[in-house]
PyMOL Python script that loads the backbone (N, CA, C, O; Angstrom):
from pymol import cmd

cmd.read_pdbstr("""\
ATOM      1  N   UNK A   1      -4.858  12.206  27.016  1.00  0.00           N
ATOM      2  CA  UNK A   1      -4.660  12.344  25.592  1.00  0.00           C
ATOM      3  C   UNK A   1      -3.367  11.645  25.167  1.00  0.00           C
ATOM      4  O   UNK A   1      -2.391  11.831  25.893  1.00  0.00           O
ATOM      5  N   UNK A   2      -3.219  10.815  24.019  1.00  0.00           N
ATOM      6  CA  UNK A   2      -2.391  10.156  24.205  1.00  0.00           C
ATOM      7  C   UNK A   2      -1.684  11.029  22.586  1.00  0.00           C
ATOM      8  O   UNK A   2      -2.306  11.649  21.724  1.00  0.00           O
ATOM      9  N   UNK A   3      -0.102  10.713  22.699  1.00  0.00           N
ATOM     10  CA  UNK A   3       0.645  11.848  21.745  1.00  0.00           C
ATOM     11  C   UNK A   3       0.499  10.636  20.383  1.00  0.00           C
ATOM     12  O   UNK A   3       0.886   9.476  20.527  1.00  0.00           O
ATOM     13  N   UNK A   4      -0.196  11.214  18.937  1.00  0.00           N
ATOM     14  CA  UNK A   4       0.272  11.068  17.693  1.00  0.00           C
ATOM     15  C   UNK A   4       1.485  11.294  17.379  1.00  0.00           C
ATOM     16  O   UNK A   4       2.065  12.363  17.568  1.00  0.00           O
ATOM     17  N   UNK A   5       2.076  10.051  16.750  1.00  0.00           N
ATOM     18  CA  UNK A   5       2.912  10.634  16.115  1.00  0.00           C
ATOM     19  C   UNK A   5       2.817   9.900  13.991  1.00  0.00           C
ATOM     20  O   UNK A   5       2.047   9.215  13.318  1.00  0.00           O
ATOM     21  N   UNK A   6       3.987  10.561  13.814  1.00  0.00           N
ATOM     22  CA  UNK A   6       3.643  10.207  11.964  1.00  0.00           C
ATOM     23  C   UNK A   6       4.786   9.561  11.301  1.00  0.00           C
ATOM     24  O   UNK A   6       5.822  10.024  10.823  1.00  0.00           O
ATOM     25  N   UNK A   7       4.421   8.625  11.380  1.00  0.00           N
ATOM     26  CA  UNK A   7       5.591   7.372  10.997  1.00  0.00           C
ATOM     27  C   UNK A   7       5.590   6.964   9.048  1.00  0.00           C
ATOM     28  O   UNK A   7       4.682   6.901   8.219  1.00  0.00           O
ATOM     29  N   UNK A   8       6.867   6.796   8.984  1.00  0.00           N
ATOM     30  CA  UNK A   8       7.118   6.737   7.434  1.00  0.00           C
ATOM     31  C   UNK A   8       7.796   5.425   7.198  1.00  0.00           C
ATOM     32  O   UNK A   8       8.890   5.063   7.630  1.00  0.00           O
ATOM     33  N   UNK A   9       6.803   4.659   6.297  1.00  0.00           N
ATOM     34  CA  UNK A   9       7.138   2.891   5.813  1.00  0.00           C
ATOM     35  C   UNK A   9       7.407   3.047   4.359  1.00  0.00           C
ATOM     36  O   UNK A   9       7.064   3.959   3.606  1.00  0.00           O
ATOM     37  N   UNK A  10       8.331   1.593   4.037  1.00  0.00           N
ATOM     38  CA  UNK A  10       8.727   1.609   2.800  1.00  0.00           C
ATOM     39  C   UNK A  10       7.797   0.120   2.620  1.00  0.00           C
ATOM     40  O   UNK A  10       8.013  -0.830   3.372  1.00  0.00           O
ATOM     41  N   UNK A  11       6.853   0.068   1.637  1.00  0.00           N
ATOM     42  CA  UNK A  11       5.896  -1.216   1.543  1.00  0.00           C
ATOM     43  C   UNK A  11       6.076  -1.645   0.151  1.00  0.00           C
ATOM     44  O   UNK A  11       5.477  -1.149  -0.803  1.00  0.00           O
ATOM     45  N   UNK A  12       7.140  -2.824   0.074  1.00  0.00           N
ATOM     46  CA  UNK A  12       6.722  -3.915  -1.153  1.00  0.00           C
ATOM     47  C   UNK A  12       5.770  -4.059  -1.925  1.00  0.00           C
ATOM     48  O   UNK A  12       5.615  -5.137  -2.498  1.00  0.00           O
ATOM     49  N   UNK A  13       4.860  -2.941  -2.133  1.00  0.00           N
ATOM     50  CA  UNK A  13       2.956  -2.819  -2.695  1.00  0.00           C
ATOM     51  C   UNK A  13       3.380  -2.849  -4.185  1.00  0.00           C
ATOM     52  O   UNK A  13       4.365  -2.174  -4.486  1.00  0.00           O
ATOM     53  N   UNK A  14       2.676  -3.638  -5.263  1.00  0.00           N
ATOM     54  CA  UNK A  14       2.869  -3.395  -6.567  1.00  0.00           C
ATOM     55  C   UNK A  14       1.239  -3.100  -7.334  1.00  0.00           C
ATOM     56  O   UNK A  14       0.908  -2.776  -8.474  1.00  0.00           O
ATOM     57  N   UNK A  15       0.635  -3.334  -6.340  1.00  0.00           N
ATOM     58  CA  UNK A  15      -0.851  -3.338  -6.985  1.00  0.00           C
ATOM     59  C   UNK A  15      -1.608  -2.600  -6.132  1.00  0.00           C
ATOM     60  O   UNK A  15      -1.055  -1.970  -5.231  1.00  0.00           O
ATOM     61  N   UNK A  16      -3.412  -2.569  -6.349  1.00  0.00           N
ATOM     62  CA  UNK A  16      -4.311  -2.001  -5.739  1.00  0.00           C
ATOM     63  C   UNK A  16      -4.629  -3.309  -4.446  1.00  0.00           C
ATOM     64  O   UNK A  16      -4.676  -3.113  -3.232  1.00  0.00           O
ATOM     65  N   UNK A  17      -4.755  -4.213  -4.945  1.00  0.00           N
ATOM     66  CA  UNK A  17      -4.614  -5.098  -4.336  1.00  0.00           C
ATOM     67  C   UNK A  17      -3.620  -5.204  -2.867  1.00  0.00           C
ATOM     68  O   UNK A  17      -4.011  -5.746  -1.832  1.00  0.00           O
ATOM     69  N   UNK A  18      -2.297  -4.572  -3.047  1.00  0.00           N
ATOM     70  CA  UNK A  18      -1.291  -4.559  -1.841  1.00  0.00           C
ATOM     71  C   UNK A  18      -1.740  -3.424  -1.270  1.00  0.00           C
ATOM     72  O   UNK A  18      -1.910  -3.436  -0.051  1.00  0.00           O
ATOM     73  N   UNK A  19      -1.978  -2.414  -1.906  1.00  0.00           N
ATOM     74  CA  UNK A  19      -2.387  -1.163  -1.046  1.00  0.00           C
ATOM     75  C   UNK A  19      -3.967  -2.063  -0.255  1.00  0.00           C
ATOM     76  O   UNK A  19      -3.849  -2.130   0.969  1.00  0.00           O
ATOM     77  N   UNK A  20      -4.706  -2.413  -0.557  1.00  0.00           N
ATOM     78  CA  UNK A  20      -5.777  -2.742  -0.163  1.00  0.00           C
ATOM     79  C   UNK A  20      -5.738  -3.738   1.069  1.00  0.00           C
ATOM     80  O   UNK A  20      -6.665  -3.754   1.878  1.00  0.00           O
ATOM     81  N   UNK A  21      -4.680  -4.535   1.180  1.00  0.00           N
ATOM     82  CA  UNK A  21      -3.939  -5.735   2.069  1.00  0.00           C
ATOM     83  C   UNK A  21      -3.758  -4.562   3.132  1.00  0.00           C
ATOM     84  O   UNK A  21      -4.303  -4.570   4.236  1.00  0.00           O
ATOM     85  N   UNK A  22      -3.023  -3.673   2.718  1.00  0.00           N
ATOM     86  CA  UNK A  22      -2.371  -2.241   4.303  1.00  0.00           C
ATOM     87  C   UNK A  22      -3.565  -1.873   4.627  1.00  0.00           C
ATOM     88  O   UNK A  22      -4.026  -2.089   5.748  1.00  0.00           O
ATOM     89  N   UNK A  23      -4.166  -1.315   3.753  1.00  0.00           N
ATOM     90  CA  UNK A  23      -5.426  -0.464   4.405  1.00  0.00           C
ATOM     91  C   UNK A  23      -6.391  -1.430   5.169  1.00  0.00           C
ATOM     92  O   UNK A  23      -6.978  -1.018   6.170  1.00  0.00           O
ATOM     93  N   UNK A  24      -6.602  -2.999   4.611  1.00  0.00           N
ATOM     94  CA  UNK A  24      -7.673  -3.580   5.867  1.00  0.00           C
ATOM     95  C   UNK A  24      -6.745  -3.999   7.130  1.00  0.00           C
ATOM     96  O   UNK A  24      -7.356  -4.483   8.083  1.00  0.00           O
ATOM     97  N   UNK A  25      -5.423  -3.876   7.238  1.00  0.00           N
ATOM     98  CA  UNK A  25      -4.806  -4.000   8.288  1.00  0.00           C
ATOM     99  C   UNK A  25      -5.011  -3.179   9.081  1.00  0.00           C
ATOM    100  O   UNK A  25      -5.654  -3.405  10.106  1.00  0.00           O
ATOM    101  N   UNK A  26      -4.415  -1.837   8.727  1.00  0.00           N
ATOM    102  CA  UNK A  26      -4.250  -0.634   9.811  1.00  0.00           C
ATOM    103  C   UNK A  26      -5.885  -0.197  10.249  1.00  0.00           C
ATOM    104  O   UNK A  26      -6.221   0.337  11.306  1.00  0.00           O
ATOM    105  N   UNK A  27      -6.990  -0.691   8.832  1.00  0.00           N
ATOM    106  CA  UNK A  27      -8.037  -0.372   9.920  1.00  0.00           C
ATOM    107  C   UNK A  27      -8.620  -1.280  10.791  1.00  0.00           C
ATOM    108  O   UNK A  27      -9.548  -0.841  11.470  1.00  0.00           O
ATOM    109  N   UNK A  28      -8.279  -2.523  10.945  1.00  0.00           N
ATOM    110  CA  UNK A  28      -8.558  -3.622  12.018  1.00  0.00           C
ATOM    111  C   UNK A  28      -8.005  -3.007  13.389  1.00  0.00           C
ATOM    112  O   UNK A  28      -8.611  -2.976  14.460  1.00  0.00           O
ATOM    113  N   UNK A  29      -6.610  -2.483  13.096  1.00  0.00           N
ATOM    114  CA  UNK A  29      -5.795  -2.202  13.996  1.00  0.00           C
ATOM    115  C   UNK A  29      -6.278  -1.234  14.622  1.00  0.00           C
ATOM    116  O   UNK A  29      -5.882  -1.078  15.777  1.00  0.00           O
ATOM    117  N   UNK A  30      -7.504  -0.070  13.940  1.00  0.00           N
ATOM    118  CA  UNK A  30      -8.160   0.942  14.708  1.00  0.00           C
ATOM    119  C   UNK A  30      -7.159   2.085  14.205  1.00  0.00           C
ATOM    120  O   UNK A  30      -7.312   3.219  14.660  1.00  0.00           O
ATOM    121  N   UNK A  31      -6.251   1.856  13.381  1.00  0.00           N
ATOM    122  CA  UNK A  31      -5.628   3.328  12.863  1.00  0.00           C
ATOM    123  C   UNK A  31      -6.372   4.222  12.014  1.00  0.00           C
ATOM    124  O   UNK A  31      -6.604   3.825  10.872  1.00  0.00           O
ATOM    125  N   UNK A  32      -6.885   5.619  12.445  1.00  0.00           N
ATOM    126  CA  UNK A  32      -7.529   6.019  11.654  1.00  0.00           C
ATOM    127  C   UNK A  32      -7.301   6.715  10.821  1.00  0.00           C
ATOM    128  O   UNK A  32      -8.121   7.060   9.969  1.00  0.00           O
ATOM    129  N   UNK A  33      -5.900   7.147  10.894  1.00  0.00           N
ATOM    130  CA  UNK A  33      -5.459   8.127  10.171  1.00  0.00           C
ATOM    131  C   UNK A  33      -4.230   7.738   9.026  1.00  0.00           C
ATOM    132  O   UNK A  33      -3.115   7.940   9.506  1.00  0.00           O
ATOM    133  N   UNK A  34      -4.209   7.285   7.787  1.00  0.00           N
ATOM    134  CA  UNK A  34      -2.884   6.638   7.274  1.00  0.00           C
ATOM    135  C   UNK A  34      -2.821   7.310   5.473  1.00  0.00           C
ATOM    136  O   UNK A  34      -3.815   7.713   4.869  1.00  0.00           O
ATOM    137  N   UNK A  35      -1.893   7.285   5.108  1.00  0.00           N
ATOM    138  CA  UNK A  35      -1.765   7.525   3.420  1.00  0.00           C
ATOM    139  C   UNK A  35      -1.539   6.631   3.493  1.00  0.00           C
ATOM    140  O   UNK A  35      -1.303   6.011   4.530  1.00  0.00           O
ATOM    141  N   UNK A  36      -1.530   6.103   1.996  1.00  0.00           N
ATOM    142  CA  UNK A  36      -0.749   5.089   1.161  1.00  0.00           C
ATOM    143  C   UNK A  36      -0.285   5.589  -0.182  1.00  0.00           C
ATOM    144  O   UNK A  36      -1.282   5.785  -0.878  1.00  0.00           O
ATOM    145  N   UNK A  37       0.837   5.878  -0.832  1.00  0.00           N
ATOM    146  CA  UNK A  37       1.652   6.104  -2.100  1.00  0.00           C
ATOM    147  C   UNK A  37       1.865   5.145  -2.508  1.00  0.00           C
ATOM    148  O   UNK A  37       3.006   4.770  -2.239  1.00  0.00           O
ATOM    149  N   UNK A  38       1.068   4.210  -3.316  1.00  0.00           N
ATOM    150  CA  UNK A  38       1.581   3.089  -4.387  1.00  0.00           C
ATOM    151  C   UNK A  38       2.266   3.128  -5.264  1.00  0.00           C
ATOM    152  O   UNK A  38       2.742   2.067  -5.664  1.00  0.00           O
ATOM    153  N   UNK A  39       2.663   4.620  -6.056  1.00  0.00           N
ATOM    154  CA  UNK A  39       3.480   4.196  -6.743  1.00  0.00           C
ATOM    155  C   UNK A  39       5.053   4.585  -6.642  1.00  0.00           C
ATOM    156  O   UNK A  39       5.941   4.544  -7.494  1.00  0.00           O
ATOM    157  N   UNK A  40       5.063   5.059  -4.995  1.00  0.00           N
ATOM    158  CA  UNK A  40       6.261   5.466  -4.488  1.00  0.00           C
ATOM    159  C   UNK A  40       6.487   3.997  -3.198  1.00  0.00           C
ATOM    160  O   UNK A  40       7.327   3.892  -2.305  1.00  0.00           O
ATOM    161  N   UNK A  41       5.690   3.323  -3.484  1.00  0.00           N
ATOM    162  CA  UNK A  41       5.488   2.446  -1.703  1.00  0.00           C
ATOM    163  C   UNK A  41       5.733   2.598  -0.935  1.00  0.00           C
ATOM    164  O   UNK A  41       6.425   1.864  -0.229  1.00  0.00           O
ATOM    165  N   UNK A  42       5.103   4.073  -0.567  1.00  0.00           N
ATOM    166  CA  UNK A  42       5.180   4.292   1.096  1.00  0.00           C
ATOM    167  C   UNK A  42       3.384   4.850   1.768  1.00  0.00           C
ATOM    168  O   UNK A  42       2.332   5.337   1.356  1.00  0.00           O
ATOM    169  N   UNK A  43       4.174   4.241   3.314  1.00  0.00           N
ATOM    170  CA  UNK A  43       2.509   4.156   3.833  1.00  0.00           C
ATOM    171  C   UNK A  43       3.330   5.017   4.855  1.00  0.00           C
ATOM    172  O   UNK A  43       4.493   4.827   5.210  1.00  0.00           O
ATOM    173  N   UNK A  44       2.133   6.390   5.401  1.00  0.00           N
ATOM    174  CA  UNK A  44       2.128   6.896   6.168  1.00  0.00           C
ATOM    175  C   UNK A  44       1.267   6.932   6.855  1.00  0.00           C
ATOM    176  O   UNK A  44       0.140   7.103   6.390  1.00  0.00           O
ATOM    177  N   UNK A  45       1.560   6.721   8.775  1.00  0.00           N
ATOM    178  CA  UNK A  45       0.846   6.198   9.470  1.00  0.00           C
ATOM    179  C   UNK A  45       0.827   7.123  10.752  1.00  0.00           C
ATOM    180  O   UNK A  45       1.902   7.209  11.346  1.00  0.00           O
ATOM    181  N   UNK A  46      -0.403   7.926  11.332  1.00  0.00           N
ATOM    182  CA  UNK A  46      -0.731   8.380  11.984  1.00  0.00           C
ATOM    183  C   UNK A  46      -1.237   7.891  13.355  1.00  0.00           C
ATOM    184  O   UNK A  46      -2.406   7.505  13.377  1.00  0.00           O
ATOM    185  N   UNK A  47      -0.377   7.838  14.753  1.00  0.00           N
ATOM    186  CA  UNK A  47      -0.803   6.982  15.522  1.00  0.00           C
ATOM    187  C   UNK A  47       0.087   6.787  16.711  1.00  0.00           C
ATOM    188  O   UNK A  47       1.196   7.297  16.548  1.00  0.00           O
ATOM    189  N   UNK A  48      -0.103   6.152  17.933  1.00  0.00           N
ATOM    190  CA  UNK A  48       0.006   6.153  19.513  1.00  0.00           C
ATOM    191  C   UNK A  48       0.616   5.063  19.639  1.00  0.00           C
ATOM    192  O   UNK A  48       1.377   4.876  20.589  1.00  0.00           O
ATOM    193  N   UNK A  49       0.383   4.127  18.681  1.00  0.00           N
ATOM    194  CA  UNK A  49       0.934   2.581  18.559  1.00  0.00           C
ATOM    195  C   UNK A  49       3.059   3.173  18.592  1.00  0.00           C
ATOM    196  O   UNK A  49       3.781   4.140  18.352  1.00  0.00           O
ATOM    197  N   UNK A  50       3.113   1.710  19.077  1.00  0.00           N
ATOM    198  CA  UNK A  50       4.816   1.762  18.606  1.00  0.00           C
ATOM    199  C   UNK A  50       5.270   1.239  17.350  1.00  0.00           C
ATOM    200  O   UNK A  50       4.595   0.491  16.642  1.00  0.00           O
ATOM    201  N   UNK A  51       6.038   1.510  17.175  1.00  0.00           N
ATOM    202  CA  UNK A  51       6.902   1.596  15.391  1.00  0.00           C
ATOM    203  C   UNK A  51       6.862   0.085  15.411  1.00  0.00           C
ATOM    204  O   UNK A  51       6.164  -0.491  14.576  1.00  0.00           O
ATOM    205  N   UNK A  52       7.485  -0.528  16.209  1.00  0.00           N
ATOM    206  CA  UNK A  52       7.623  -2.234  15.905  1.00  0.00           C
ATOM    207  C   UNK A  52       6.423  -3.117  15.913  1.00  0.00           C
ATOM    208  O   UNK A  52       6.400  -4.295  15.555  1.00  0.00           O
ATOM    209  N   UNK A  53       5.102  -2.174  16.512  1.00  0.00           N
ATOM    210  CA  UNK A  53       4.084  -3.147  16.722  1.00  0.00           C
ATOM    211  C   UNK A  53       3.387  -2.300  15.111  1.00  0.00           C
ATOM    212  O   UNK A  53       3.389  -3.292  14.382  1.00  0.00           O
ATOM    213  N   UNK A  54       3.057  -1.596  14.569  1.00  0.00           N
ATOM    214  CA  UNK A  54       3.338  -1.239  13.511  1.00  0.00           C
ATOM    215  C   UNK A  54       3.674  -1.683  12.181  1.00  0.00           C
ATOM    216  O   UNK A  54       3.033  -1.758  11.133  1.00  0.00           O
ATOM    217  N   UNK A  55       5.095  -2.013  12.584  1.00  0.00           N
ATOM    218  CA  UNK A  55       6.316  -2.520  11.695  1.00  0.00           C
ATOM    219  C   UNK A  55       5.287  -3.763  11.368  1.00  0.00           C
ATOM    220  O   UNK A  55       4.541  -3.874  10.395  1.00  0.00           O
ATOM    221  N   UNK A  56       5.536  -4.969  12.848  1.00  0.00           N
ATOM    222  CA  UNK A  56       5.073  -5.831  12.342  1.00  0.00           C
ATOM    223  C   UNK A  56       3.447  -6.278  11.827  1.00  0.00           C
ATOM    224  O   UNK A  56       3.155  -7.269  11.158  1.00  0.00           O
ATOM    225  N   UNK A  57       2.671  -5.402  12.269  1.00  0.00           N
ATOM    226  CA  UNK A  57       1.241  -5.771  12.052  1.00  0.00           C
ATOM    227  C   UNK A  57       1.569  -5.351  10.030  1.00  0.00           C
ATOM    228  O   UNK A  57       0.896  -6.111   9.334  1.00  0.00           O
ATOM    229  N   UNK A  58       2.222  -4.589   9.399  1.00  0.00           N
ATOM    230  CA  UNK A  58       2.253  -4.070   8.096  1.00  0.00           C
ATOM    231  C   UNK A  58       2.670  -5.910   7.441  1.00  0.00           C
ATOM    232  O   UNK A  58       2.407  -6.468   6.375  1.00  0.00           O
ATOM    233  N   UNK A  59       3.276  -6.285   8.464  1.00  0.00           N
ATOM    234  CA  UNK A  59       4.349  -7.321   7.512  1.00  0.00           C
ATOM    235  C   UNK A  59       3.362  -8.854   7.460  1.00  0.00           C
ATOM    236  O   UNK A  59       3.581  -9.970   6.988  1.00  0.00           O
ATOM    237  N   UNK A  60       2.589  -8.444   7.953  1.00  0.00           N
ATOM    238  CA  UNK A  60       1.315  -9.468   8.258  1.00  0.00           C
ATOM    239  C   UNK A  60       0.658  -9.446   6.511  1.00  0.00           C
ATOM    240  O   UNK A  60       0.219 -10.398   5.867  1.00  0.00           O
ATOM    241  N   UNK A  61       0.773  -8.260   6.173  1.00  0.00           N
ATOM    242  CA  UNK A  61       0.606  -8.352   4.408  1.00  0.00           C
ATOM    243  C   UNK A  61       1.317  -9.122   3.596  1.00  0.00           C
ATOM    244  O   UNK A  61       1.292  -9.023   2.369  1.00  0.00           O
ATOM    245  N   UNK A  62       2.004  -9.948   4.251  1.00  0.00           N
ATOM    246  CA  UNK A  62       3.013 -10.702   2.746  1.00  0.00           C
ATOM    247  C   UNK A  62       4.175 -10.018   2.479  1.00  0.00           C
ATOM    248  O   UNK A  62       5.258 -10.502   2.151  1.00  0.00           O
ATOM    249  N   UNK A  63       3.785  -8.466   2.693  1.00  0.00           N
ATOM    250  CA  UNK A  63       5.004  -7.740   2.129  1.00  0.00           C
ATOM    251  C   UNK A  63       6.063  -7.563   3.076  1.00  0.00           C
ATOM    252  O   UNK A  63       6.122  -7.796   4.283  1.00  0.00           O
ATOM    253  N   UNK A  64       7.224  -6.906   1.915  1.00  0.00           N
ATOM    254  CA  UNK A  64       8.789  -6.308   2.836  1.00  0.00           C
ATOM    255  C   UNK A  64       7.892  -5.458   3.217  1.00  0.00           C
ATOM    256  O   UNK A  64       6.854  -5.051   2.696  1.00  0.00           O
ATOM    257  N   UNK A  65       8.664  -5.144   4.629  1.00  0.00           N
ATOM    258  CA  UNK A  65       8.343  -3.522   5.342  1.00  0.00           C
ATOM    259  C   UNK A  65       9.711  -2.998   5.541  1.00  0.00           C
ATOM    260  O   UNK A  65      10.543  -3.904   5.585  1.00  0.00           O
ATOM    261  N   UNK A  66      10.185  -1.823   5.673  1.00  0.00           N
ATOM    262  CA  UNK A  66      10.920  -1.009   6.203  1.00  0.00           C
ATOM    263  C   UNK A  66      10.695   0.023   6.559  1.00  0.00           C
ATOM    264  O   UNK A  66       9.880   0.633   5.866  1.00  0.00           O
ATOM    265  N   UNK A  67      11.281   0.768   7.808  1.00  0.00           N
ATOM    266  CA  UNK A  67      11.118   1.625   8.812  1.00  0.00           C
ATOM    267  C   UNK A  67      11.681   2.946   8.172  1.00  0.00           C
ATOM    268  O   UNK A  67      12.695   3.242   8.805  1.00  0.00           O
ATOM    269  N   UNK A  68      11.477   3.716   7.334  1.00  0.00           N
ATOM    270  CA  UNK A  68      12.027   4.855   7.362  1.00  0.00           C
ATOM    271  C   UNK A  68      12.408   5.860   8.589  1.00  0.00           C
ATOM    272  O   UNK A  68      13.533   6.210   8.947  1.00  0.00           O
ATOM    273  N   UNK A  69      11.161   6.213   9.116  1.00  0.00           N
ATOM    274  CA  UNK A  69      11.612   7.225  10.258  1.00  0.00           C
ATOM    275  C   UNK A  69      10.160   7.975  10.774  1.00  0.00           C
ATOM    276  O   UNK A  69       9.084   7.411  10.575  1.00  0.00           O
ATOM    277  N   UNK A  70      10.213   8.856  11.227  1.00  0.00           N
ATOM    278  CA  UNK A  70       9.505  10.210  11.637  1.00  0.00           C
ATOM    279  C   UNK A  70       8.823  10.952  10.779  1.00  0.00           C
ATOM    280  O   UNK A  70       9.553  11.835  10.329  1.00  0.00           O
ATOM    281  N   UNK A  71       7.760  10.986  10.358  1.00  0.00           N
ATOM    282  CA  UNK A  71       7.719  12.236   9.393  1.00  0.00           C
ATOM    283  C   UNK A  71       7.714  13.603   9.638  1.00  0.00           C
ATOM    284  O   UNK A  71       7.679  14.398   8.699  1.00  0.00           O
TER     285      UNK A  71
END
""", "prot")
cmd.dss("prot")
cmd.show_as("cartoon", "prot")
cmd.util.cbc("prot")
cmd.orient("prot")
């Protein structure tokens, strides 16, 4: 069993459109579990993956990413 954990991003998203860019990412990526807050831009991400592989698969959107933390 491998440990979840719940990671908190700050995402450059201004539209439905940017939220829509994260969400076909993380589900390519096989993440099944994620929020997205567009009008706070943060994506919360449920998952086994590491923060930097993460980090960067988000930034594959065009957008800033930043790492908040842990949730």
């Amino acid at each position: 069993m491998c440990l979840q954990q719940k990671h908190e991003f700050e995402v450059e998203m201004t539209c439905e459109g940017c939220s829509g860019a994260v969400t076909r990412i993380l589900t390519k990526l096989g993440v099944e579990t994620f929020e997205i807050d567009l009008p706070k831009k943060l994506v919360w991400i449920e998952s086994d993956k590491d923060v930097k592989f993460l980090e960067e698969a988000l930034k594959k959107s065009g957008k800033e990413v930043k790492y908040v933390g842990p949730k």
